[in-house]
BATIDREN-919022 format. One record per residue: x, y, z of N, C-alpha, C, O in turn; residue in one letter. Coordinates in steps of 0.1 Angstrom, whole numbers, plus 5000, padded with zeros to 4 digits. Example, Ala and Ser with C-alpha at 12.3 -4.5 7.8 and 13.67 -1.06 7.14 Angstrom:
# residues 2
513249435078512349555078513249675078514249675085A 512849785071513749895071512950005079513450115080S 
This chain:
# residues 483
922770263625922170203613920970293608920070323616X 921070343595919770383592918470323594918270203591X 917370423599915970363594915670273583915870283571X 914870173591914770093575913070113569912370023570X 912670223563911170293558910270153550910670073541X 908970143557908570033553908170113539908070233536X 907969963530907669993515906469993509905369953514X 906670083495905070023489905870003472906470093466X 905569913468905169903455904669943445904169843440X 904570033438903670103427903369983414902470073411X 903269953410903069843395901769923387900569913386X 902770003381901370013370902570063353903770093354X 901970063343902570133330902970253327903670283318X 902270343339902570493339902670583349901870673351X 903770543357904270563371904070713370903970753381X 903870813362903370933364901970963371901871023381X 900970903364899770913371899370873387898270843392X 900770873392900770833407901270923414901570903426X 901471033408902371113417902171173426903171183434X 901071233429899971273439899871163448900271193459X 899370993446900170903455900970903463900870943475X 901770863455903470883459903570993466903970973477X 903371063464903671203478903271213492903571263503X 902071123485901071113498901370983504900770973515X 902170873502902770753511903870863514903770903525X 904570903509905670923513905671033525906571043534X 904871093525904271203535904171123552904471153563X 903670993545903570913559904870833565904870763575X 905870863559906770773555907370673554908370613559X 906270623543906370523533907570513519907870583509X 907870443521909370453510908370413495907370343495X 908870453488907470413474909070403462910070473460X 908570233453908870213444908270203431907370123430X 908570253422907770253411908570143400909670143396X 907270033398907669973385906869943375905769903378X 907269943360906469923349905869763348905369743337X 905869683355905369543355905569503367905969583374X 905069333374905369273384906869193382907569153391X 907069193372908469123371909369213377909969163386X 909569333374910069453382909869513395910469613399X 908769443400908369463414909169353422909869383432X 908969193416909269123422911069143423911869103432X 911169193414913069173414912969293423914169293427X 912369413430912869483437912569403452913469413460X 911569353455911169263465912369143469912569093481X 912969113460914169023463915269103467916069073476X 915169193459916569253469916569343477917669373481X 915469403480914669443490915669423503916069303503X 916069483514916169463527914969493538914669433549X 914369593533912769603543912069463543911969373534X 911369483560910969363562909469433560908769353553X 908669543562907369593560907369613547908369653543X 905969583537906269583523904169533523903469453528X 904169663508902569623504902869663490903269783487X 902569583482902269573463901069633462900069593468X 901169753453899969763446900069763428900569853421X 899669653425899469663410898469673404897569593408X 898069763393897369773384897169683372897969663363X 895869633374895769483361896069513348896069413341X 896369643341896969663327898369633330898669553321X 899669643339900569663341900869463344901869423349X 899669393339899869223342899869153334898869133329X 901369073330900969073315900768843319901268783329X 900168773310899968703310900468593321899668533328X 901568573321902968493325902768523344902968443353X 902268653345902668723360901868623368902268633380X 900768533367900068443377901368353383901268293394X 902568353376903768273383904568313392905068253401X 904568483386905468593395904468633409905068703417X 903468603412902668673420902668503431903168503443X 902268403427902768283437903968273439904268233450X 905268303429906768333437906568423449906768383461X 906168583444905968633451905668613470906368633480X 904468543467903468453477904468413485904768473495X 905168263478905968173485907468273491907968233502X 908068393482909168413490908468503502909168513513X 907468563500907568653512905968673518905368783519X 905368533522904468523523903168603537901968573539X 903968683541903368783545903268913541902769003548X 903868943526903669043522902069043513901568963506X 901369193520900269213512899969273499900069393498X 899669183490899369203476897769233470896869153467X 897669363469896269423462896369503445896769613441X 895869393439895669403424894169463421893069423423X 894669573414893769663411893069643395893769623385X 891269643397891269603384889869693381889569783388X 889069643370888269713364887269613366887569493364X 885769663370884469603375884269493371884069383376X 884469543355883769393345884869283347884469163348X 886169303350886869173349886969173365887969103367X 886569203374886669163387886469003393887068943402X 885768973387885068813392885868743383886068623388X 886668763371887368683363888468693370888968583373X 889068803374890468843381890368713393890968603393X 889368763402889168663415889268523413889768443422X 888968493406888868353402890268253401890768153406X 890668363390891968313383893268343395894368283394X 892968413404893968453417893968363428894968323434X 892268313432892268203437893168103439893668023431X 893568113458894468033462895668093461896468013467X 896468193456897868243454898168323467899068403468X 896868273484897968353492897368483495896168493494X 898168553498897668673507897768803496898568903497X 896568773485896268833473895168893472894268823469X 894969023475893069063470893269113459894369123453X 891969143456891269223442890569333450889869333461X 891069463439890269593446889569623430890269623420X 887869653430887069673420887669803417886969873424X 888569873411888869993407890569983398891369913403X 890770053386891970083382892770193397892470263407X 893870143392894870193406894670353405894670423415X 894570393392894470533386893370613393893370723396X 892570523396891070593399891270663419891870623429X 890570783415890670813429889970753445890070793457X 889270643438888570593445889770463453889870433465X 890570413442891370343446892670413456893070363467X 893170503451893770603464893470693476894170753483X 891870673476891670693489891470553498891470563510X 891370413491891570333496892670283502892570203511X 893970323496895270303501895470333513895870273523X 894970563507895270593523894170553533894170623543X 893270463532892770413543893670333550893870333562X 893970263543894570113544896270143552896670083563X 896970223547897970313551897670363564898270313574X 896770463567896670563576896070423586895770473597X 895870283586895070223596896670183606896670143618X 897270203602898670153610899070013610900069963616X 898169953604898469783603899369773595899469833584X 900269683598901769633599901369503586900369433587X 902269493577901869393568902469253575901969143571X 903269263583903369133590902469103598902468993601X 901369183603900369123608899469103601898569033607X 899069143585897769133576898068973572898868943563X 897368903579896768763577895668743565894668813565X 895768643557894768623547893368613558892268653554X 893568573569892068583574891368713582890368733589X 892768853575892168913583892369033575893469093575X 891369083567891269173557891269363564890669393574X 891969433556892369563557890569633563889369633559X 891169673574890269773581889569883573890169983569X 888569883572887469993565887569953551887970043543X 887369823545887669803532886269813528885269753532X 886269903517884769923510884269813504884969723500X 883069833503882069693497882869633485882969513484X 883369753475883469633462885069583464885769563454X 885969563478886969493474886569383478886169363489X 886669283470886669113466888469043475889569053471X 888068973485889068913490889468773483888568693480X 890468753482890868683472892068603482893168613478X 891968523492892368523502892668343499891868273495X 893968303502893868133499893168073512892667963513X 893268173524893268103537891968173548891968153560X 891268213544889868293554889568243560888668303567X 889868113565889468033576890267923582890467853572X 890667873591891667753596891267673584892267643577X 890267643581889767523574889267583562888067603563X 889767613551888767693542888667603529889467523526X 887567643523887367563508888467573505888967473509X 889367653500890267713491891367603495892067583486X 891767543505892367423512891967293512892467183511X 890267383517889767193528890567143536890667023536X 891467243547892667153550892167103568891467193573X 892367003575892867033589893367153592893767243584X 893267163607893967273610895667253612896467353611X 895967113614897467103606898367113598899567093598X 897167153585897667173575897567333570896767403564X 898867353575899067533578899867603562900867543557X 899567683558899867773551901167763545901367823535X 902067703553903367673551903367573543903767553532X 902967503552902767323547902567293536903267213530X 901367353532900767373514901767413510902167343500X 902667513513903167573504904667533495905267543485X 904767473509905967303510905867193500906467123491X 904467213508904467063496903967063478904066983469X 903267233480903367243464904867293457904967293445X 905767333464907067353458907867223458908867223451X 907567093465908366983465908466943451909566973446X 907566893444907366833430907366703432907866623423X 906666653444906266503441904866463441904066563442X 904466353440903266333440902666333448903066263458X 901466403450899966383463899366303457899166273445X 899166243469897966163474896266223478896066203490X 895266283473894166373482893266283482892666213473X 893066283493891766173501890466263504890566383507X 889366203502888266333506886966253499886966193488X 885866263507884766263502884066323484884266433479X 883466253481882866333465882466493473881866513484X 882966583466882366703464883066773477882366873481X 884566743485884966833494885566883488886266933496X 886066933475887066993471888966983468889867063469X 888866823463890166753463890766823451892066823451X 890166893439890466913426891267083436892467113437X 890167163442890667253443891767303453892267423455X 891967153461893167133463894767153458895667223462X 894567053449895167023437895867143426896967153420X 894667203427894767323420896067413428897167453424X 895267443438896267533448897567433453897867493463X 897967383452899467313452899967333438901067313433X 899067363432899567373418900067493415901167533412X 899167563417899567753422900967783430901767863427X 901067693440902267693448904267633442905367653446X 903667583431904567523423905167563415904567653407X 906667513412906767593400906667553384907267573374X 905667493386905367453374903967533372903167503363X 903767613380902567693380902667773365901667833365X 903267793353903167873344903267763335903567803324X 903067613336902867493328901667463332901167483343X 900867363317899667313318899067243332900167213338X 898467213336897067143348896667113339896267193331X 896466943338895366923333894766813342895466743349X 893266783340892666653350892166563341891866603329X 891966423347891466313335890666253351891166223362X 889666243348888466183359888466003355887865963345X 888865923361889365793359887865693361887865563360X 886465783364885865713364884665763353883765683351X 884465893344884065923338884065863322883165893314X 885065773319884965733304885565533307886065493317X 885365463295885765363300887265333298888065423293X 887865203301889065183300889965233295890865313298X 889465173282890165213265890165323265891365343269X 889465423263889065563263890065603275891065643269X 890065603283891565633300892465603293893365693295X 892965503284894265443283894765563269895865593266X 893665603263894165673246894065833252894665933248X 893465813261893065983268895066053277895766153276X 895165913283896365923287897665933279898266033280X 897965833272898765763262898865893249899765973245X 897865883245897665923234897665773222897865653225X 897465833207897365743197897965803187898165923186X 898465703178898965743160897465703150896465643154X 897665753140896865743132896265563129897165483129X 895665543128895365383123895365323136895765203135X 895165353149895665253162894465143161894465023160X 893365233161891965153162891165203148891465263138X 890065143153888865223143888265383146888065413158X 888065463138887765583143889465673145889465793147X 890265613144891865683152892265783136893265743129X 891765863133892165943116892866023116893366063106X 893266093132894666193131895066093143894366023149X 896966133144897666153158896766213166895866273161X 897066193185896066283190897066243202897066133206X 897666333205898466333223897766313230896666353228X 898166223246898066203252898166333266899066413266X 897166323274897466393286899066433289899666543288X 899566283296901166293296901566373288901966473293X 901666383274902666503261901666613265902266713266X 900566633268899966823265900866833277901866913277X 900466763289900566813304902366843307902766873319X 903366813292904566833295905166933306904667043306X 905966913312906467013324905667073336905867143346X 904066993330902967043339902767003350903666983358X 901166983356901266923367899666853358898966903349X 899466703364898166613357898066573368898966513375X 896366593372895766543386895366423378895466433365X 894966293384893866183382893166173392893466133403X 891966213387890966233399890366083401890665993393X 889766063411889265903414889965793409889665703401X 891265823416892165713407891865593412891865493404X 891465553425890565403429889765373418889865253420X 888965383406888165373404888665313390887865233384X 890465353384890965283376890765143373889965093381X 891265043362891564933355892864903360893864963358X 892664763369893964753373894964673362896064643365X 894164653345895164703341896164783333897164743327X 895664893334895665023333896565093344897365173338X 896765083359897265093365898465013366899365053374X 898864883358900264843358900964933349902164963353X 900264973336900865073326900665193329901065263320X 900365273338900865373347901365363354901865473357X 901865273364903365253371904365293363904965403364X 904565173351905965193342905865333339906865393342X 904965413333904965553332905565583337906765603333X 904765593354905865663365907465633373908065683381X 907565523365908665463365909865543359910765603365X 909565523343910265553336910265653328911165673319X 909165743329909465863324908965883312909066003307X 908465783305908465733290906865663288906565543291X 906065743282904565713271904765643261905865633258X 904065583255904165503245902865473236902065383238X 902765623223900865603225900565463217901465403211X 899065413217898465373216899165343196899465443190X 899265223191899865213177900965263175901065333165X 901965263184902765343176904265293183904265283195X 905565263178906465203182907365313190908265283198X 907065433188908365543192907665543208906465513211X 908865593219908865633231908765793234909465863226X 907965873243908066003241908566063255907466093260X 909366093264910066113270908966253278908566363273X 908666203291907666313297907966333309908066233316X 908066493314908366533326907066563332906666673328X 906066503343905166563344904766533358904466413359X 904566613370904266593383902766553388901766623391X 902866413389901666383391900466393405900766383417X 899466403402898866463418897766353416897466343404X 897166263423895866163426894966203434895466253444X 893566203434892566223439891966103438891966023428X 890866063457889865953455889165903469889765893480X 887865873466887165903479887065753482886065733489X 887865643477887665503482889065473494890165533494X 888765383500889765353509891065293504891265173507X 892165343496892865243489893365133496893065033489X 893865113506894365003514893364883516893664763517X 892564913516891464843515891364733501891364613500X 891264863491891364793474892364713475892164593472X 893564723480894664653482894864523486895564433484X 893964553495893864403503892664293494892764173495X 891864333487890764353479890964293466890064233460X 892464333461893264303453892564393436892764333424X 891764533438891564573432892664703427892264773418X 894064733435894264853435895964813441896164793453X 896964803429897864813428899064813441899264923445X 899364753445900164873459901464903457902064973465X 901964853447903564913441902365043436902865143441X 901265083431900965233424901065303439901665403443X 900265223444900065303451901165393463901065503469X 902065313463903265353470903865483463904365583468X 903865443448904365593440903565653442904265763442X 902265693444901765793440901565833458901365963458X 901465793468901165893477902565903490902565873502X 903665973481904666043488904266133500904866153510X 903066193492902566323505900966243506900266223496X 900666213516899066223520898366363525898766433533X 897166393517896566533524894966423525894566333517X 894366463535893166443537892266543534892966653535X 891066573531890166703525889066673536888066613532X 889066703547887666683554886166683551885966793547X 885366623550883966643547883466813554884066863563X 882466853550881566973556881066963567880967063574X 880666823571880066823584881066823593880666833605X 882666823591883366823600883966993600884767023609X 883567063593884267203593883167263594882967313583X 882167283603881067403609881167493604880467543595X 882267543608882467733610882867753595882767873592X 883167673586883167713572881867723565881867803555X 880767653568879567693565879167823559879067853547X 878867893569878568053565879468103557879168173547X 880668073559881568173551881868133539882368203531X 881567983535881967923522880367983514880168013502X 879267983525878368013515878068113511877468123500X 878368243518878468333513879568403506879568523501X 880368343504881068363491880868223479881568223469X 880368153481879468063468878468183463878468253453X 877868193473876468293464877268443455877068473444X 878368523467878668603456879568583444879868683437X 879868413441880668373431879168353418879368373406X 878068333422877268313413876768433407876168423396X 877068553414876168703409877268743402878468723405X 876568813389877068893379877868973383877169043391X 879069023383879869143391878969283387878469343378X 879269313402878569453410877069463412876469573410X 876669343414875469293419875769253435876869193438X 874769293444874369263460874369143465874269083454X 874469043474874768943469873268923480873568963491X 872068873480870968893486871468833501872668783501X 870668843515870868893527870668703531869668653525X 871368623539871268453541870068533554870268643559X 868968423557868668483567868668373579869168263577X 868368393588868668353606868568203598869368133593X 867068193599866668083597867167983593867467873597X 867268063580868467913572869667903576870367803575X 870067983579871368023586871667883597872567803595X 870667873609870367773613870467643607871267563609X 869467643597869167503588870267483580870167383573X 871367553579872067523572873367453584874067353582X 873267543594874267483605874267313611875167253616X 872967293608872067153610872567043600872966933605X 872467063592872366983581873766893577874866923577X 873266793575874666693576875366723564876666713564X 874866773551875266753536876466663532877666673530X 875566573532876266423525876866523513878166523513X 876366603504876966623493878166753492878266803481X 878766793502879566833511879466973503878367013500X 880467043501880667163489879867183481879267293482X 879767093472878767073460877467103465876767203460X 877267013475875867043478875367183482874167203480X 876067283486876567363492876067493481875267583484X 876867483468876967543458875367553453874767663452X 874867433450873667433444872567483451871467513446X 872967503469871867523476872067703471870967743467X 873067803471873367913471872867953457872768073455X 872767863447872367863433870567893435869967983430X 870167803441868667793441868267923453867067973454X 869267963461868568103467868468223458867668323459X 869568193447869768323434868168323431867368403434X 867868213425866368203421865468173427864568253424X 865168113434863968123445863168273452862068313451X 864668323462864768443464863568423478862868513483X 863568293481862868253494863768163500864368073495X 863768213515864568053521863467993527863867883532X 862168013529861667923534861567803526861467693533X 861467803514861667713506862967623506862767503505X 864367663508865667583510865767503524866567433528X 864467573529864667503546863767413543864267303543X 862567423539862067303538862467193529861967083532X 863267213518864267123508865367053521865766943523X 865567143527866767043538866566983550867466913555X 865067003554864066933560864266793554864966703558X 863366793545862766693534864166593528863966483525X 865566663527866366563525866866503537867366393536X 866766553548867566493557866366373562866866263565X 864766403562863566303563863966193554863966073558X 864266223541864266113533865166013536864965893536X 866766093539867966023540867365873557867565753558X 866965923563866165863580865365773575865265673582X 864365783559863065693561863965583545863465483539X 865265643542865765553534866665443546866465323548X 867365493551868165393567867165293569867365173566X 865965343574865365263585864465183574863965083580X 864165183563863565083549864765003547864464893542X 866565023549867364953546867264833552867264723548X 867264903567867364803581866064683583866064573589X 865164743576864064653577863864553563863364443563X 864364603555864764493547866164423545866564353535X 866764443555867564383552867464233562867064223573X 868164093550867263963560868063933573869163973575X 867363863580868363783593869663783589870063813577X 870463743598871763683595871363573601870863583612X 871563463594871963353599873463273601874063243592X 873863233616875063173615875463113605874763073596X 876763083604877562993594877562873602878062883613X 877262763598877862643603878662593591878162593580X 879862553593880462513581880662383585881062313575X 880262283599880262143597878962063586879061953579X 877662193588876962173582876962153564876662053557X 877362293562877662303551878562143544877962073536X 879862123549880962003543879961873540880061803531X 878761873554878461763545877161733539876861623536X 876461853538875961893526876661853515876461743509X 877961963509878761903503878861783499878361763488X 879461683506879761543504878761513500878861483488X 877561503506876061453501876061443485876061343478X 875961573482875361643469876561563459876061523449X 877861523460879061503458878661343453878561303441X 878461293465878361143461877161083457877060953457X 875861183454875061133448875361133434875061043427X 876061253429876261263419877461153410877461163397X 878161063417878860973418878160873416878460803406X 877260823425876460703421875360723408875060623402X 874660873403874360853391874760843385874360763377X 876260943381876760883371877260753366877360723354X 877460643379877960523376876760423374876860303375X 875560483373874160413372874260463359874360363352X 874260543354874160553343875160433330874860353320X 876460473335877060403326877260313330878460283329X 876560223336876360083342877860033347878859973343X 877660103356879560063367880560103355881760083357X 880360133348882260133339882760253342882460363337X 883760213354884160383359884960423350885260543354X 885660383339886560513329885660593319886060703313X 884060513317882860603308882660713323882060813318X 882760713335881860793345882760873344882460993345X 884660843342885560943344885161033334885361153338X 884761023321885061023313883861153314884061263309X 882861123320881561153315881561303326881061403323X 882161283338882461383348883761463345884361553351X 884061433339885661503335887061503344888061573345X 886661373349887761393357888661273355888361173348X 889861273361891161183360890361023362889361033368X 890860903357890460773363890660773378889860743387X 892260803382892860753396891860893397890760853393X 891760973398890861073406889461043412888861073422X 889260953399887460903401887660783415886960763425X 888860703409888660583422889360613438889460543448X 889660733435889760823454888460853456887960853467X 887960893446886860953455885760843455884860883462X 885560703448885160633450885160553464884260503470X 887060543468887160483478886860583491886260543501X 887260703488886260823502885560813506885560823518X 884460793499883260803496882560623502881560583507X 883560573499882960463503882060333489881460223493X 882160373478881460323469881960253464882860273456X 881360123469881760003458881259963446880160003447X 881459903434881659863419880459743420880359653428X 879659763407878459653406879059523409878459443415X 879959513406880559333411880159323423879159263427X 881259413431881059393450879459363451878859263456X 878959483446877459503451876459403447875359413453X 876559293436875759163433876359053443875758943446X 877959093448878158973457877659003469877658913478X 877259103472876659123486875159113488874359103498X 874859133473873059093472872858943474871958903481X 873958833465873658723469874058633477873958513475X 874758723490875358633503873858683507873358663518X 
């Protein structure tokens, strides 16, 4: 059998300005393909028999549509390494928008540039095998401005929030199924950008995402946001205006905090998901919608259920797949690494990203952050400006004091418990019951159909509870006064 020569990819518009490249993988003996787009990359990748294989594309040579071709990519050959070559100013925009697609970086340079081809042959000459280049485990001697763009940097990474059960595969499974998630997680672990990346994973990845936050607007406003309206539905309604369902056609539509829904609002999203079929707000026609729905929510639904706040025929449709999103205080080791790429998500591209020091380093390893991610983000925001951590240490001091002197003011105001006696209680009850019985029949001088009448209740009702009770009629009671 012939040698099978591991591959490289070329993707750029002018496979000439590589040729000096190309001579130089091939020197190593590197098999080198040249194509004018990724759509032409990927179709040589499919029929491809080499199992070693590294893409380099150049971000002119990407045309809009390719964020689909690059998660196909991902999903068929998910240990192939993908480095998209781009230009300074759009670097942080590139990163962003790549986010979560997998074992994807960004290199700050056109592929053209010579700076970018001696990065190759670094990357080349290191001998690492693309079946061993793990998103957690970035190309040897990689210069400062390549930007890892990585779905997975850590067992547990924002870019997931996942368990460590929930492996790279698994996501990748369950964003190509096309049914609905379920994402469980505290405010602020990152359930949206979950969501997102299953979305990435899907093939509906080149159709609309869109989110409707179920606890940001009220009912009405949820039900027209979803639904949509015709002209004249309500007051204020002066055009048509589609509904989530019709934009989100063939897409994917998260509902974030869907605990937080109108349960009944939630019967008219069942039939939705029932039947396939919108019905906006005024308007008699049916609109026929294909659309993969994903739920987000940090309340216990089973709970609501029992609660009788929270559907459980919905809830049966909507969580086919359960993913849980861990809180922060349960993922340590993501700490540092989430924060230091928060902070360099905040700096202007090809700015330093300033130095975390010991200290807080520490204080940050401490810290419970109730406000998990989020909180996370805004601490790396206030180091941009501060440009002191003694100052963020003493902020995380002072919140974790406050959270301790807010507990222990709960506990102390909160009153005794006192037992239930419920023998006590019943005849309390009865008490309060048949005094109220004897006034009213003082009032209307014994005529028990004016007392029925006057209490609201049935005649034969009034004289059970007269006879329960024990109460006899002004007659009895003058014949017992004058024996």
């Amino acid at each position: 059998m012939p040698e099978i020569l591991p591959e490289v990819l070329l993707v750029s518009p002018v496979a000439e300005d590589h040729n000096h490249l190309t001579k130089q993988l091939e020197a190593v003996g590197m098999h080198v393909i040249c194509g004018p787009s990724l759509a032409a990359a990927l179709q040589s990748v499919r029929s491809s028999s080499a199992r070693q294989l590294r893409v380099f594309a150049d971000e002119q040579a990407c045309a809009q549509g390719d964020r689909v071709l690059l998660a196909e990519l991902n999903t068929l050959h998910p240990r192939v390494l993908t480095i998209l070559f781009s230009h300074q100013e759009s670097l942080a925009d590139i990163s962003s928008q790549l986010l979560g697609l997998g074992n994807i970086r960004v290199f700050g340079s056109p592929l053209c540039d010579p700076a970018s081809h001696r990065f190759i042959a670094e990357l080349i000459s290191s001998k690492a095998k693309p079946e061993a280049a793990s998103p957690s485990e970035p190309p040897a001697e990689s210069p400062a401005n390549h930007a890892q763009v990585s779905s997975g940097d850590h067992p547990r990474s924002l870019h997931g929030g996942r368990p460590n059960h929930y492996t790279e595969e698994f996501l990748r499974r369950v964003g190509l199924s096309d049914v609905p998630v379920l994402l469980h997680g505290e405010t602020g672990v990152g359930k949206e950008v979950m969501a997102r990346r299953l979305w990435t994973y899907s093939s509906r990845s080149a159709k609309p995402f869109f989110k409707l936050n179920c606890t940001a607007l009220p009912s009405d406003l949820i039900e027209s946001e979803l639904f949509g309206y015709d002209k004249g539905a309500f007051t204020g309604a002066t055009v048509d205006k589609p509904g989530k369902f019709e934009l989100a056609q063939n897409g994917t539509l998260l509902l974030d905090e869907i605990g937080d829904m109108d349960i009944r609002l939630q019967a008219k999203l069942l039939q939705v998901l029932q039947d396939g079929e919108v019905q906006p707000l005024g308007s008699a026609r049916l609109i026929k919608v294909n659309v993969r729905i994903m739920a987000a929510t940090h309340r216990d639904l089973r709970a609501a259920i029992s609660q009788g706040t929270f559907r459980e025929d919905l809830y049966y449709r909507l969580s086919v797949i359960n993913i849980t999103v861990p809180p922060l205080r349960e993922r340590r080791d993501e700490i540092l690494p989430l924060a230091e790429e928060l902070l360099a998500r905040r700096l202007p591209p090809g700015s330093t990203p300033p130095e975390i020091p010991e200290t807080l380093k520490r204080a940050m390893l401490a810290h419970p952050w109730p406000g998990n991610v989020r909180e996370l983000e805004n601490l790396m925001r206030r180091l941009i400006i501060y440009q002191d951590a003694n100052l963020l240490i003493a902020e995380l001091a002072e919140s974790v004091a406050t959270a301790k002197r807010r507990r222990s003011t709960d506990k102390i105001a909160e009153p005794p418990r006192v037992p239930v006696n419920f023998r006590h209680f019943s005849e309390a009850f009865r008490s309060a019951e048949s005094k109220l019985l004897l006034e009213t029949l003082e009032a209307s001088r014994w005529n028990r159909r004016q007392a029925a009448e006057r209490l609201n209740l049935d005649y034969k009702a009034l004289l059970y509870k007269l006879q329960k009770f024990g109460i006899v009629d002004g007659k009895a009671r003058r014949r017992e006064q004058d024996a």
